[in-house]
N, C-alpha and C positions, 0 to 999 in steps of 0.2 A: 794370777788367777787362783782361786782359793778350789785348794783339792777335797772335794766333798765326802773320800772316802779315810783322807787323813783326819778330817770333824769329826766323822764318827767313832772311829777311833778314840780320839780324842775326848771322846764324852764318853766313852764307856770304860774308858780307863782300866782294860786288863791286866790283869795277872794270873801266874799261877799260884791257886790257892794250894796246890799238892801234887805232888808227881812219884810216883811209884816206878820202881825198875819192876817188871815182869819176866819173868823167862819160863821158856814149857822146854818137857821132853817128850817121847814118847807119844802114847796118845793121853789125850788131855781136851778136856769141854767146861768151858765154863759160862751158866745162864748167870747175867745183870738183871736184876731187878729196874723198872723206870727209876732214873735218875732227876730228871726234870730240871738239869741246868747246866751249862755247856760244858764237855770233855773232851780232849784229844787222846789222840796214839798215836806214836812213830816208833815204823819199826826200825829197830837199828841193827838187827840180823835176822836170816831165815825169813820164815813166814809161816801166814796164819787163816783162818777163816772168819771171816765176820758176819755174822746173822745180824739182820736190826731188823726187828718187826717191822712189820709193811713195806721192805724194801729187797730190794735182788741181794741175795750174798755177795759178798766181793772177796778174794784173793789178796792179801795184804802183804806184800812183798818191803827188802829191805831196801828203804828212802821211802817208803811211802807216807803219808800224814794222814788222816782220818779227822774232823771235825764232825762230833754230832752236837749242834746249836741248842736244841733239848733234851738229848737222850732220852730216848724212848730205850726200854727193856730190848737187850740185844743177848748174841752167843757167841763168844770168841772160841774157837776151837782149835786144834791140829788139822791136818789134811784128814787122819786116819779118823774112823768115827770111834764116838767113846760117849758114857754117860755123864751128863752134865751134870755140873755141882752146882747149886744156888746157892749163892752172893746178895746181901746187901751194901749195895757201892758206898749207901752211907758209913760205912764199919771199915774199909782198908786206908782211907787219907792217912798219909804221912809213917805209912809201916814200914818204909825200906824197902829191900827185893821182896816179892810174892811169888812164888813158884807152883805152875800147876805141870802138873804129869809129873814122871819119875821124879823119885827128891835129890839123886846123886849124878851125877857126870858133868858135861859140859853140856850144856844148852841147846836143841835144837833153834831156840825163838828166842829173840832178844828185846824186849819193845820198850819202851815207856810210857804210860798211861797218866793219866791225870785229870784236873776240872780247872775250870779255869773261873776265877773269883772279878768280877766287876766292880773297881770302887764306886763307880756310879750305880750299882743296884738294878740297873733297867735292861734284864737278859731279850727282855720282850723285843726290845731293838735290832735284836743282833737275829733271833729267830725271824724275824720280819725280814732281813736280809738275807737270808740262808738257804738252799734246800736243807731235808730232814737229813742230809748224810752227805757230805763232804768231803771224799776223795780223792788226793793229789799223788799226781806219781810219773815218773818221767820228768820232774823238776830239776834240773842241773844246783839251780837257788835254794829248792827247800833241801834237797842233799847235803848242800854245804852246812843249810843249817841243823839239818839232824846230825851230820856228823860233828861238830862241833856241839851238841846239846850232850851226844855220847861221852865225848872228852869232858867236858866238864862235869859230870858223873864218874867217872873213872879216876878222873885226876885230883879229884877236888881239893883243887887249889882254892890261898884266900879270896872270896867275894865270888863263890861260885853260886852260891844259892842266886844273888842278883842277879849274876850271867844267864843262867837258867832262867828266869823269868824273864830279860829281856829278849831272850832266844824267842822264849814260847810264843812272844807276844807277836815276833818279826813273823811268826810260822801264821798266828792265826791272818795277819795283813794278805801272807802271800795266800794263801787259802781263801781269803774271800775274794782277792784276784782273779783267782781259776774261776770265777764263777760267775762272770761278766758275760759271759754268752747265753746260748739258747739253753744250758741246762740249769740256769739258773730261776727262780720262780720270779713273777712280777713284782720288781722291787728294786731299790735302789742301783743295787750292781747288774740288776736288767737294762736300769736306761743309761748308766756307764757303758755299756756294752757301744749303745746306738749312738753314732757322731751325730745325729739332730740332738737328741733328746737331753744327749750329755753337756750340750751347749747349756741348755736352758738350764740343767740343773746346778752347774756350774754358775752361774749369776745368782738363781738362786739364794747359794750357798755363800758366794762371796758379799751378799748384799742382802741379806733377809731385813733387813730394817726399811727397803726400798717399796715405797708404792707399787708393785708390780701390779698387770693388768696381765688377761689371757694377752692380746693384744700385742703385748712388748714382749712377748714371752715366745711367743708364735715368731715375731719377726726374731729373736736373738738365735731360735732355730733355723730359720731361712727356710717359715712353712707359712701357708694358711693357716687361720685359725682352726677351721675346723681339722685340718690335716694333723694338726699340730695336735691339738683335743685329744685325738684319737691314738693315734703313734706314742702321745705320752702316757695314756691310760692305759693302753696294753701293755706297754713297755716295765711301768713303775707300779700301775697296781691302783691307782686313783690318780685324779683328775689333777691339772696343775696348779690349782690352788686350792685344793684339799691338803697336796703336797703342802706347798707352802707355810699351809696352817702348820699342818706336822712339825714340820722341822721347826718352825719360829714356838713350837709348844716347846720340844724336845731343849730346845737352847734356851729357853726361859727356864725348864727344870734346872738347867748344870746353871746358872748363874743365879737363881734364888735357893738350890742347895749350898751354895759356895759362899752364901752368907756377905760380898765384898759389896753387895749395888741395892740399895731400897728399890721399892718396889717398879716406882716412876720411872726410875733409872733401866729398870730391866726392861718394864713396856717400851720406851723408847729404844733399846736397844735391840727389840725384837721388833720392831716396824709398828707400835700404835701413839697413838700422838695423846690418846685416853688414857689413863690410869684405870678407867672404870670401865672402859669398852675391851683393856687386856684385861682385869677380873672377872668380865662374864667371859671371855673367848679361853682362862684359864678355869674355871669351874668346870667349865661345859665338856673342857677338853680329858681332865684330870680328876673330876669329880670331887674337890675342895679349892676353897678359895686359894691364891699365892699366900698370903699372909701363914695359912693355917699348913702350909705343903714345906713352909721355911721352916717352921717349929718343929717337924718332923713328929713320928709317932709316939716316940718316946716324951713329949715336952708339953706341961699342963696349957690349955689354951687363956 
């Protein structure tokens, strides 16, 4: 059975574009400017406070992870209150340690911060999936991997930079994990959550090339239609074959970016038996023809 949250994955193609060691003493505030594209934090000692506009502060304790999917303007501080210093996040990628509060002793906070770079370009995906603020803590798994992302910082031994990227990557999977329940918004890893819903999307996913009907769709959940309608729409955020459009759009982008299949080949491959019924359902979806979406921005038409 095809794992729908390993797809995605898999098309959004993460990495870490930068990670920075952080550490504070003393008292220490620091305002972010809006970032507008995904970053994590794990702390790997002490602890910290996190402001993120429009949301409850949180207590950022050592193993914990943080994923904000858009980074909206946030304030990382000490316990003790202190005046904040503004940052443009665009300006620290790739500086080494950054140190706020005292500039000497040994550390109260230890973290690593960072953003996280999609080779597929489409963050939009991943915010559709996400709440605005992402919180993990009490993971025995994501532990293991912060403390192993700390040694390989510390240690840096050869092909650590790789390690680190494959770590960051594991963190952001287990992180979208935690968020299969009720605090997650209406959306993919909502209807993961629900064993109806997860069925159908699950076929879905392993079959998007498949004539599906509401109909087949309802029974592979072992619902009514209309029962099914409903539970999916709440669940995931749109209806089941608005769904479907999506993803068979989504998976049309990564195979006519990838340049390997003409056009025919990708419709067929994304359930249309037209070449010219997936050119209007990809115009309409993406606002340019496939043809003109393969050339990319850069490339004269």
């Amino acid at each position: 059975m095809s794992d729908p949250l390993t797809q995605v994955v898999q098309l959004l193609q993460p990495r870490a574009v930068f990670a920075n060691l952080i550490s504070g003493k003393g008292a220490w505030a620091v305002r972010f400017a809006e970032y507008g594209r995904p970053s994590f934090c794990i702390m790997l000692a002490g602890q910290c406070r996190l402001a993120v506009d429009g949301h409850e502060p949180v207590t950022f304790a050592a193993g914990d992870f943080v994923l904000l999917p858009a980074t909206p303007a946030f304030t990382i501080s000490s316990a003790e209150p202190a005046m904040p210093v503004h940052i443009d996040p665009h300006s620290i990628g790739g500086q080494g340690e950054v140190r706020y509060g005292a500039p000497g002793g040994e550390p109260d906070m230890l973290s690593l911060g960072g953003a996280f770079l999609f080779d597929a370009d489409d963050t939009s995906l991943l915010v559709a999936l996400l709440p605005r603020v992402v919180h993990v803590q009490g993971s025995a798994r994501l532990a293991q991997l912060v403390r192993m992302v700390g040694e390989e910082y510390e240690q840096q031994l050869p092909g650590s930079e790789f390690m680190r990227a494959q770590l960051v990557a594991l963190m952001l999977v287990e992180a979208m994990r935690s968020t299969t329940g009720g605090s997650a918004p209406p959306g993919l890893m909502r209807g993961l959550g629900d064993e109806r819903v997860a069925a159908a999307l699950q076929q879905i996913h392993a079959q998007p090339e498949h004539a599906w009907t509401g109909e087949q769709l309802a029974a592979v959940a072992a619902l009514s239609r209309s029962a099914f309608f409903d539970r999916f729409t709440r669940k995931v955020g749109v209806a089941p074959m608005e769904y479907l459009l999506r993803w068979r759009m989504q998976l049309a982008k990564g195979l006519l970016r990838d340049g390997g299949l003409g056009i025919a080949a990708v419709a067929e491959r994304v359930g249309y038996s037209s070449t010219s019924t997936f050119s209007t359902a990809f115009r309409r979806h993406m606002g340019q023809a496939p043809r003109q979406f393969m050339r990319g921005p850069d490339l004269p038409p």
